[in-house]
DSSP file (Angstrom, degrees, kcal/mol; ACC not computed):
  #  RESIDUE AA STRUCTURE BP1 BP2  ACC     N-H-->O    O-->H-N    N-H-->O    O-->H-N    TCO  KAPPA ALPHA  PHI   PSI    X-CA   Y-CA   Z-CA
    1    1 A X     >        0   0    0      0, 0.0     4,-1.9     0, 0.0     5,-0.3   0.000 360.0 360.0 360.0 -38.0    0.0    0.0    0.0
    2    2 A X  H  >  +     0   0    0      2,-0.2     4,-1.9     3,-0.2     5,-0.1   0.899 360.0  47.6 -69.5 -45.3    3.0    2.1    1.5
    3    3 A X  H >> S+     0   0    0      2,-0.3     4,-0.7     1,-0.2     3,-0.7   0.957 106.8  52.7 -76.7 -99.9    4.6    1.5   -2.2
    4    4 A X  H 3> S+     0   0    0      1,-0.3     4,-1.4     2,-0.2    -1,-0.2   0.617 109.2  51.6   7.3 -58.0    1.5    2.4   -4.3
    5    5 A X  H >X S+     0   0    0     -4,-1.9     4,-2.0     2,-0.2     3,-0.6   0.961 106.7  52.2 -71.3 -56.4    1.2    5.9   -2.5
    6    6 A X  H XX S+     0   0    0     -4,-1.9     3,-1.7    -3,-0.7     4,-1.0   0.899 110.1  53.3 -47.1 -72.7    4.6    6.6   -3.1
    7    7 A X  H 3X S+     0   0    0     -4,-0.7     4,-2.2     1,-0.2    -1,-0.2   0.680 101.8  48.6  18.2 -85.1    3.8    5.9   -6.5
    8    8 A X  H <X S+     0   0    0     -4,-1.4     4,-2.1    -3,-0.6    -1,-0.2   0.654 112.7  56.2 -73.6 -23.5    0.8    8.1   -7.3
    9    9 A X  H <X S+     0   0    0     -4,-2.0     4,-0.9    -3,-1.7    -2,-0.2   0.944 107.5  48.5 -77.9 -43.2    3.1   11.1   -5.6
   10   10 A X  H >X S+     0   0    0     -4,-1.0     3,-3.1    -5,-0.2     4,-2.3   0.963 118.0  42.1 -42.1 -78.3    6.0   10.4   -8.1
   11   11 A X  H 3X S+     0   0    0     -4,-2.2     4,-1.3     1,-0.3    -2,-0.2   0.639 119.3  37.1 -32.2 -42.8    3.5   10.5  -10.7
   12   12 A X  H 3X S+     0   0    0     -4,-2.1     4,-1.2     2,-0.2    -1,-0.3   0.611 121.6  53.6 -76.3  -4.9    1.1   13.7   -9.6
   13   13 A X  H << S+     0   0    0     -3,-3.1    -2,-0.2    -4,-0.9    -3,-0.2   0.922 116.8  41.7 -90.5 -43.2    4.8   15.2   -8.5
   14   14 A X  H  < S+     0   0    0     -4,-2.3     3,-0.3     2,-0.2    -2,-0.2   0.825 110.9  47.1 -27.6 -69.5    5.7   14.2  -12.2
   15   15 A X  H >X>S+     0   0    0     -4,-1.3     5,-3.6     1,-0.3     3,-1.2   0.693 104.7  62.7 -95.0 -52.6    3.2   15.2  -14.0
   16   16 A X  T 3<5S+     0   0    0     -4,-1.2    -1,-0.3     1,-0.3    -2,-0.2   0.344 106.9  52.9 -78.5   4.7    3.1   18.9  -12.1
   17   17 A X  T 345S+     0   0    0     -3,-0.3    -1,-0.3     3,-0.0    -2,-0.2   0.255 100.4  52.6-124.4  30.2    6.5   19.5  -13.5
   18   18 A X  T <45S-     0   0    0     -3,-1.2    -2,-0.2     2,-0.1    -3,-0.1   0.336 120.9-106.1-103.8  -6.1    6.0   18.9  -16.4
   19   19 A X  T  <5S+     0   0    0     -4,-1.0     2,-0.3     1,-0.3    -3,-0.2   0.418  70.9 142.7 118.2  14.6    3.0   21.3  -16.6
   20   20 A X      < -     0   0    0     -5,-3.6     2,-0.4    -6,-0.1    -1,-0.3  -0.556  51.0-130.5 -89.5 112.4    0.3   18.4  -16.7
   21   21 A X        -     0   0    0     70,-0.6     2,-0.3    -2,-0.3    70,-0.0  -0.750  31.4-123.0 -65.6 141.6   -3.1   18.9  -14.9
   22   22 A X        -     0   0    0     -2,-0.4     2,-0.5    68,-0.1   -10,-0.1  -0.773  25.3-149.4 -48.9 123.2   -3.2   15.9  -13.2
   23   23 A X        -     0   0    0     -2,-0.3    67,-0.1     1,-0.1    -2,-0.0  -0.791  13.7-176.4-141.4  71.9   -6.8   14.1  -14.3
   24   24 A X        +     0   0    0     -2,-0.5     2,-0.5    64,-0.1    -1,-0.1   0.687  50.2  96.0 -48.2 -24.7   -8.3   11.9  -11.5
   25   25 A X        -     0   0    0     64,-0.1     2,-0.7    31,-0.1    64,-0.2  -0.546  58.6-155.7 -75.0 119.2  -11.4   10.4  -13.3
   26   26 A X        -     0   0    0     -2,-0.5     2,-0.7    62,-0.1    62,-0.2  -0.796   6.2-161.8 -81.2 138.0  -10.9    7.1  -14.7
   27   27 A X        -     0   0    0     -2,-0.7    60,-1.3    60,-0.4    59,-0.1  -0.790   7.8-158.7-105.0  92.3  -13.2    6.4  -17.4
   28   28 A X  S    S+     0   0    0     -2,-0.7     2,-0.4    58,-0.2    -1,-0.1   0.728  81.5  40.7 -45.1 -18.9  -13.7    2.7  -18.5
   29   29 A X  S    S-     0   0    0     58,-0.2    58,-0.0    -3,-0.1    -1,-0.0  -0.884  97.7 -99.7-135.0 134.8  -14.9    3.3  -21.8
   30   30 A X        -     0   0    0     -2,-0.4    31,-0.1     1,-0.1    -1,-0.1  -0.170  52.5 -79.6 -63.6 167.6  -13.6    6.1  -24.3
   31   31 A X        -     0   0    0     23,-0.1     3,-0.1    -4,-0.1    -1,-0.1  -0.173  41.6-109.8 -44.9 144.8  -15.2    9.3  -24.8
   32   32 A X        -     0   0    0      1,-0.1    22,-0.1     3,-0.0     3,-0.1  -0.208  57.1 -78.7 -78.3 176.2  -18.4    9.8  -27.0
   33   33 A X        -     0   0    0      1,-0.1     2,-0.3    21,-0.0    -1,-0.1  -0.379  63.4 -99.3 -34.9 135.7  -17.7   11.9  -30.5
   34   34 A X        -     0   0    0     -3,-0.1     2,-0.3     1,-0.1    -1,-0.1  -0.611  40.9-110.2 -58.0 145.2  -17.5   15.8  -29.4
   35   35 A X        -     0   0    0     -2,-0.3    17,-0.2     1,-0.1     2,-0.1  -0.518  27.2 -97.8 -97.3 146.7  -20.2   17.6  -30.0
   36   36 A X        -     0   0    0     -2,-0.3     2,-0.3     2,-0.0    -1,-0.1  -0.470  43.1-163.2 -52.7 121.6  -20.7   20.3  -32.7
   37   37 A X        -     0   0    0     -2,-0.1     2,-0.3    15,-0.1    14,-0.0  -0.682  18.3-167.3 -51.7 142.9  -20.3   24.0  -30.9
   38   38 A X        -     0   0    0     -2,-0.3    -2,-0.0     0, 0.0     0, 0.0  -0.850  22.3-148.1-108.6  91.4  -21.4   26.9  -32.4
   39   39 A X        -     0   0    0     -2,-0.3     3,-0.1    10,-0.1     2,-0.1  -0.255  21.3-120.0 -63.6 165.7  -19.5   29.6  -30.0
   40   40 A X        -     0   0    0      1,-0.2    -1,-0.0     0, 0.0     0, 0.0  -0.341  58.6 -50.6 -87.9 170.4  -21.7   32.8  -29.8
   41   41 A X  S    S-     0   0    0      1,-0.1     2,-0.3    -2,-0.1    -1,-0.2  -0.068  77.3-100.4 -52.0 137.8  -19.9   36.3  -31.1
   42   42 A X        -     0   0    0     -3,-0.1    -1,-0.1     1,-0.1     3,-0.1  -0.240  16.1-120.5 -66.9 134.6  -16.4   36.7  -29.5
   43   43 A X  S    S-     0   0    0     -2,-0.3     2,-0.2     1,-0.1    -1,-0.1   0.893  70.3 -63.9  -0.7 -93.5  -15.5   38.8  -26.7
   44   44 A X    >   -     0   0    0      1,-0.1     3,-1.5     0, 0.0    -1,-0.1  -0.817  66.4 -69.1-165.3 176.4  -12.8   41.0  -28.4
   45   45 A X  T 3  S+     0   0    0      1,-0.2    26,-0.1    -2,-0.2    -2,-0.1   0.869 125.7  66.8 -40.4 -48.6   -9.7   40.3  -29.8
   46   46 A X  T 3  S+     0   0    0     24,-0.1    25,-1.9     2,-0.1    -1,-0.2   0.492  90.8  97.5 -72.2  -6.5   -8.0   39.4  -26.7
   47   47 A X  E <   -A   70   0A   0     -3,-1.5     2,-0.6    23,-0.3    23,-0.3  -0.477  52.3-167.4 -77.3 148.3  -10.4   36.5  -26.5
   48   48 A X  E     -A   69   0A   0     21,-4.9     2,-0.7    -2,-0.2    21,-0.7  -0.895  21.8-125.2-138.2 145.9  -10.0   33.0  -27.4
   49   49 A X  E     -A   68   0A   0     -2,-0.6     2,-0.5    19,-0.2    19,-0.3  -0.698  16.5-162.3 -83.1 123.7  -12.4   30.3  -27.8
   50   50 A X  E     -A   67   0A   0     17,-1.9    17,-0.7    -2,-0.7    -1,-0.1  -0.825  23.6-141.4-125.1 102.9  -11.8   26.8  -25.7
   51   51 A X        -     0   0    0     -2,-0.5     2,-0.2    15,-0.2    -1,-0.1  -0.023  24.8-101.0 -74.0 178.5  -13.9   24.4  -27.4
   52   52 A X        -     0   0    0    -17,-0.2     2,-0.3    14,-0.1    13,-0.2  -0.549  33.2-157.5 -99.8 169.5  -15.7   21.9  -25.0
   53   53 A X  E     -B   64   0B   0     11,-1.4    11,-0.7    -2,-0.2     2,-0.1  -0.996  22.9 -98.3-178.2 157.3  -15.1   18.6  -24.0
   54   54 A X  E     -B   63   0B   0     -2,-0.3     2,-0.3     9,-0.2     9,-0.2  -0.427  42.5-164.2 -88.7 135.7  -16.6   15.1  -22.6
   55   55 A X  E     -B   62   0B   0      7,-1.4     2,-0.8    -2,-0.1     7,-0.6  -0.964  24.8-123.0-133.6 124.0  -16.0   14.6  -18.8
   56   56 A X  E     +B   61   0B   0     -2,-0.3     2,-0.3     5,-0.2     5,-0.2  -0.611  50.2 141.9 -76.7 118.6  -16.1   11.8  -16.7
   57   57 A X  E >   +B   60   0B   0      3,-1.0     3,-1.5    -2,-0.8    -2,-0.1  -0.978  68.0   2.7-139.3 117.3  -18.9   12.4  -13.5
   58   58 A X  T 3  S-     0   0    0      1,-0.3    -1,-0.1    -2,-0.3     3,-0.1   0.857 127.9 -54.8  84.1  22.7  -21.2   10.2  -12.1
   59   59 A X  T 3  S+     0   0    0      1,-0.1    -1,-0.3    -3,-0.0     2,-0.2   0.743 120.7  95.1  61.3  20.1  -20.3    7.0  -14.0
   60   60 A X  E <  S-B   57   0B   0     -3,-1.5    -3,-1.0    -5,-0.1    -1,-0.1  -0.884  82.5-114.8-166.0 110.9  -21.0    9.0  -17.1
   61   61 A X  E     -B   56   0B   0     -2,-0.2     2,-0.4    -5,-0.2    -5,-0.2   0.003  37.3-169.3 -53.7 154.0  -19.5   10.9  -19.6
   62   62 A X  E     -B   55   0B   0     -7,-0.6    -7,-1.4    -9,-0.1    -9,-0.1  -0.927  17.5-128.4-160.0 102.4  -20.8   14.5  -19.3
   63   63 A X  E     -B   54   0B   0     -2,-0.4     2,-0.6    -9,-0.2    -9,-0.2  -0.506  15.1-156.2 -91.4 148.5  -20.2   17.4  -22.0
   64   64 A X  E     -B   53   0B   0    -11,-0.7   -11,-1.4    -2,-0.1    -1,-0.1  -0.986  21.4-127.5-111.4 118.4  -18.8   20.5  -20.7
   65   65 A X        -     0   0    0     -2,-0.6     2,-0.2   -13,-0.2   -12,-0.0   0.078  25.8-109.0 -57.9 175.1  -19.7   23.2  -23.0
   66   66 A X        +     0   0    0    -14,-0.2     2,-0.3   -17,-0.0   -15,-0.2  -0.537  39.4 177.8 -92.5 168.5  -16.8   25.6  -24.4
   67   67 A X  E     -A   50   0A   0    -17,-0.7   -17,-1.9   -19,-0.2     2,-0.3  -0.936  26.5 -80.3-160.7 146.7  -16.3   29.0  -23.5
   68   68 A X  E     +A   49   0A   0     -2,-0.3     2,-0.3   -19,-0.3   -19,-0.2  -0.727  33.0 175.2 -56.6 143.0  -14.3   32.3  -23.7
   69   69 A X  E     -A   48   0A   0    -21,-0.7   -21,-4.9    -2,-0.3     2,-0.9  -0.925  36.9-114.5-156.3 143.2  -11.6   32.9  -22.1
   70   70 A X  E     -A   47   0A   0     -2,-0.3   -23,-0.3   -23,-0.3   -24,-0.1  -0.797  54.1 -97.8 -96.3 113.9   -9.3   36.1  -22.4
   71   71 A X        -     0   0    0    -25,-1.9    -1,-0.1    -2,-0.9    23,-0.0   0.011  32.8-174.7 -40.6 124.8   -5.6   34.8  -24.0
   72   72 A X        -     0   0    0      2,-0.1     2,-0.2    23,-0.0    -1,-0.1  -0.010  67.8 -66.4 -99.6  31.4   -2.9   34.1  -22.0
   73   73 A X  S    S-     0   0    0     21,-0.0     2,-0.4     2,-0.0    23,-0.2  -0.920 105.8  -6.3 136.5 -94.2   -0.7   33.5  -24.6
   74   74 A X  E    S-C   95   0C   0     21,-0.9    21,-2.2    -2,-0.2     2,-0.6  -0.918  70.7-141.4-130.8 141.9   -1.0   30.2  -27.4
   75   75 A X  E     -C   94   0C   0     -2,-0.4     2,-0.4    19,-0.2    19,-0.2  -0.934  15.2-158.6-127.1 123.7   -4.1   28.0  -25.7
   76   76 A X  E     -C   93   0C   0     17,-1.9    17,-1.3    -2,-0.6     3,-0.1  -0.998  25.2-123.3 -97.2 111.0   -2.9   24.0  -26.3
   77   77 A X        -     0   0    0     -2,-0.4    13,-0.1    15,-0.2    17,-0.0  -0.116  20.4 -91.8 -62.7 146.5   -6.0   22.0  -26.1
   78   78 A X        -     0   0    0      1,-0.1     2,-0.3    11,-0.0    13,-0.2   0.203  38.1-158.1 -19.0 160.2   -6.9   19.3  -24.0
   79   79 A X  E     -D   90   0D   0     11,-1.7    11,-2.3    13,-0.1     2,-0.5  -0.959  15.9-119.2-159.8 137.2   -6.2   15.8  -25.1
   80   80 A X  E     -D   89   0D   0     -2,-0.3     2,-0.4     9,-0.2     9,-0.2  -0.729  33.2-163.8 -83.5 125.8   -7.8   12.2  -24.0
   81   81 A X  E     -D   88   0D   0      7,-2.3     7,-2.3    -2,-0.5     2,-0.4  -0.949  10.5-144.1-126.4 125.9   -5.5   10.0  -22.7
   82   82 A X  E     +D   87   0D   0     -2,-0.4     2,-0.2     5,-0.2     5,-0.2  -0.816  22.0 166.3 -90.0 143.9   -5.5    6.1  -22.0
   83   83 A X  E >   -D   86   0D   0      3,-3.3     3,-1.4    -2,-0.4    -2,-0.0  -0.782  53.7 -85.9-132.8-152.4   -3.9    4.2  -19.2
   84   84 A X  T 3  S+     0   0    0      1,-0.3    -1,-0.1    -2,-0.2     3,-0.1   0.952 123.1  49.3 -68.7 -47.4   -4.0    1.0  -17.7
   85   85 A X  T 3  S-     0   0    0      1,-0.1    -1,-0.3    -3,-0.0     2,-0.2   0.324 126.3 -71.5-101.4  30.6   -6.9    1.8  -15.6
   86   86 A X  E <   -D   83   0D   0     -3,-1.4    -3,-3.3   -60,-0.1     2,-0.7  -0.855  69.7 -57.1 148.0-143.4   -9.2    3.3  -18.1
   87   87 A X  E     -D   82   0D   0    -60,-1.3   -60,-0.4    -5,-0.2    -5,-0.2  -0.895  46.3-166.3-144.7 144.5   -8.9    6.9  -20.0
   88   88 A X  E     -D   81   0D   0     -7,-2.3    -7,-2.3    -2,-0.7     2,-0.6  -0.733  22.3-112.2-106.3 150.2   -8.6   10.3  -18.7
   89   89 A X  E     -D   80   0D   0     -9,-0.2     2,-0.9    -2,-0.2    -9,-0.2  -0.674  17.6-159.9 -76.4 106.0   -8.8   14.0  -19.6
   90   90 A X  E     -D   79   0D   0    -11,-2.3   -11,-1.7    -2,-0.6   -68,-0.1  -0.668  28.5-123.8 -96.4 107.0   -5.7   16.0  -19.5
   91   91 A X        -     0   0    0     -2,-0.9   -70,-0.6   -13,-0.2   -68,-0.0  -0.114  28.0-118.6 -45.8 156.5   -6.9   19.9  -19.2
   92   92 A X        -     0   0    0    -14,-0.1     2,-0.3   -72,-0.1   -15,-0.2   0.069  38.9-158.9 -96.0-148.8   -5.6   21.9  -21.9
   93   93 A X  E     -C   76   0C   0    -17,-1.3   -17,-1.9   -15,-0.1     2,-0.5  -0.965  20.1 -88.9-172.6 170.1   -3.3   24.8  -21.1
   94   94 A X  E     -C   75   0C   0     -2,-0.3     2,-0.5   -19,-0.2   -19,-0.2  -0.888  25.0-165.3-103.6 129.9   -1.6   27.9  -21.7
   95   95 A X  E      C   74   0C   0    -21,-2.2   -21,-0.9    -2,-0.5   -23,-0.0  -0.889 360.0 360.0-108.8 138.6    1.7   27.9  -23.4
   96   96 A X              0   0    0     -2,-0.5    -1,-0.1   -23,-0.2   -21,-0.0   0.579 360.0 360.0-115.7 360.0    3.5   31.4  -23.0
């Protein structure tokens, strides 16, 4: 058990230096298709649009709509990620 935890700290310890949200839900099953957005009229320039994406809640995938968000530099999206014990959502991020 002692081993395991140690584990899961390299890894979130990892993971947060390399700039990586750390993405607790496992999901057995992959994600449905994303669903079509239309975003509404933009902000301003200084906005950028962050398209939406499938979350695992509740034993159930679960769409989070997309949004505006005011740039903080080059927006890298999110990405779905398998591992051994099912697949997860890695939030996307700002690269500066």
């Amino acid at each position: 058990m002692v081993t395991r935890a140690r584990g899961l700290f390299v890894l979130l310890a990892l993971g947060l230096c390399l700039g990586i949200a750390p993405a607790f839900a496992q999901a057995p099953t992959p994600p449905p298709a994303p669903q079509v957005e239309k975003p509404p009229p933009s902000l301003g320039p200084q906005f950028v649009w962050i398209a939406g994406h499938w979350a695992w809640q509740g034993g159930r995938w679960v769409w989070v709509p997309g949004r505006w968000v005011q740039a903080e530099g080059a927006w890298i999206p999110g990405r779905y990620q398998q591992t051994p014990q099912g697949w997860t959502y890695v939030e996307g991020r700002w690269k500066k």
